[in-house]
Residue, then its C-alpha position, 0 to 999 in steps of 0.5 A: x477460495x471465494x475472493x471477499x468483496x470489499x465493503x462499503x464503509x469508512x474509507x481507510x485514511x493512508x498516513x504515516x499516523x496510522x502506519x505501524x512502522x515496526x521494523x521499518x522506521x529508518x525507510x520511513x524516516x529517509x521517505x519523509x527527508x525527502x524534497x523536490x529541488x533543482x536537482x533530482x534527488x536519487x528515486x527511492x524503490x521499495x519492495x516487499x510481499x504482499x500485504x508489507x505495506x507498500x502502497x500505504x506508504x506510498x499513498x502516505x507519503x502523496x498525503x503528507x506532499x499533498x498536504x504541504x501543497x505539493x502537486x503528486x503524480x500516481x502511477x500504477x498498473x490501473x492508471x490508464x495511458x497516456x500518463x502525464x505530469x501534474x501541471x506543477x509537479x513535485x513527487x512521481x509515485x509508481x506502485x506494484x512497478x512488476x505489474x505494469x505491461x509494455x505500454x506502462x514501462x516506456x511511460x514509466x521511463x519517460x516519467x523519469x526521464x521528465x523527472x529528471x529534467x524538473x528535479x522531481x522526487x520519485x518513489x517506485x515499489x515492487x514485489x522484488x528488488x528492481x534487478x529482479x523484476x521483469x521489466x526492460x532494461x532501462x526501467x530497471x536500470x532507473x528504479x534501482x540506481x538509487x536506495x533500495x528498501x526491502x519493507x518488513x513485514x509486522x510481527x504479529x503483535x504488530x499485526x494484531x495492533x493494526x487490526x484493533x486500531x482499524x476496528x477502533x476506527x469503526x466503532x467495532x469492538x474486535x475481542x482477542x478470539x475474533x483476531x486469533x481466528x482470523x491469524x490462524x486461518x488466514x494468511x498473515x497479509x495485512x491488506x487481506x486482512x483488513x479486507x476481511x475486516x471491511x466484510x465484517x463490519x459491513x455484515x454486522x450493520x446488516x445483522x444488527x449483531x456484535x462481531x464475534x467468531x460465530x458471526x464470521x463465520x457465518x459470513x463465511x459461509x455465506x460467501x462460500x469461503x472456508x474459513 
C-alpha cells in the first residue's frame, strides 16, 4: 500500500481542548496536576498502539506548560544529539522512547539524571510498558519508576467525533458515508486517519469538488492506494 503524504494545510493545534478523552480522563487529569518543584516529581510513562494519542497528549501538555510561561524540553527519535536542557527548564517530554538507538538512550538517562538534579517534570511514551521495550537497563528502570499509564484507544463513536471536529476545523462538510468508508476500509489509528484526511481536504481545493466517497476514492487511485 502506497503511504498518503501529508497535505499542506491548517496545522493540527495539539490541546487538551481538542483531545477527545474518552476512556482516559483520570491520565489526563494526573498530566495536568503536575508541577515542576524543588524536588522532582516521579516521571509519569505512557504507552499505547499506534494512533492512541501519545504524542497529542504529550504535545498538549508542552502547549499548556508553554502557555503558563514554562520552558519545555522535546525529545524523540528525530531530535538530533547532543540533546540539551532548555536555559530554564520546567518539563522533559521524551516521545515514542522504543524508537530511540544507542546514542539517544544514554542522552535520554543523562536527561533525567539532570532532572533530577533541578526537580524537573518528565513524561516519556512508548508502544509498551517500559519493562517491556528494548532499551538498556538504566533507562528502563527511569521510565518506569513511576506511574505507568496504558492510553486507550477511542471507541468508534469517539473516532467518529474526532474526524468531524478536525473536518469542521477545515471547513470540510464530512457526510456520514465518507466517515464510514474510511472506518471499514482503514485501519482504526486515528493519526493515520487524520492523514487521510489531510490528503483529502488537500485534493478537494484542487478539484474544486465537495469531499464525498467517489472523490476519495479517486484519490485513491490516484496514489496507487487501494482503498
Amino acid at each position: 500500500m502506497k503511504q498518503i503524504p501529508l497535505a499542506i494545510g491548517p496545522a493540527p493545534m495539539f490541546t487538551f481542548d481538542n483531545f477527545l478523552p474518552g476512556a482516559n480522563s483520570a491520565v489526563l487529569a494526573h498530566l495536568q496536576s503536575l508541577r515542576a518543584g524543588a524536588v522532582a516529581p516521579p516521571p509519569v510513562f505512557l504507552w499505547g498502539l499506534p494512533g492512541c494519542g501519545k504524542t497529542h497528549v504529550l504535545r498538549a501538555l508542552a502547549h499548556a506548560w508553554q502557555d503558563a510561561g514554562a520552558q519545555v524540553g522535546w525529545y524523540d527519535a528525530d531530535t538530533p544529539l547532543p540533546w540539551e536542557l532548555p536555559s530554564q527548564p520546567s518539563l522533559l517530554l521524551m516521545d515514542d522512547c522504543e524508537r530511540f538507538d544507542a546514542g539517544q538512550q544514554h542522552a535520554a538517562f543523562a536527561l533525567f539524571v539532570e532532572a533530577a538534579t533541578h526537580g524537573l517534570a518528565v513524561v516519556a511514551s512508548g508502544s509498551a510498558p517500559p519493562v517491556d521495550l528494548a532499551l538498556r537497563e538504566d533507562l528502563r528502570t527511569r521510565l518506569g519508576w513511576g506511574p505507568t499509564f496504558a492510553l486507550q484507544p477511542l471507541s468508534e463513536q469517539e473516532m467518529r467525533a474526532a474526524l468531524r471536529r478536525e473536518a469542521d476545523r477545515r471547513g470540510i462538510l464530512l457526510a456520514d458515508e465518507v466517515i464510514d468508508y474510511l472506518l471499514t476500509r482503514f485501519a482504526r489509528d486515528l493519526k493515520h486517519l487524520m492523514c487521510l484526511l489531510d490528503r483529502l481536504d488537500e485534493f478537494a481545493l484542487a478539484a474544486k469538488r465537495a469531499v464525498t466517497v467517489p472523490l476519495l476514492r479517486q484519490m485513491l487511485a490516484d496514489e496507487g492506494v487501494s482503498g
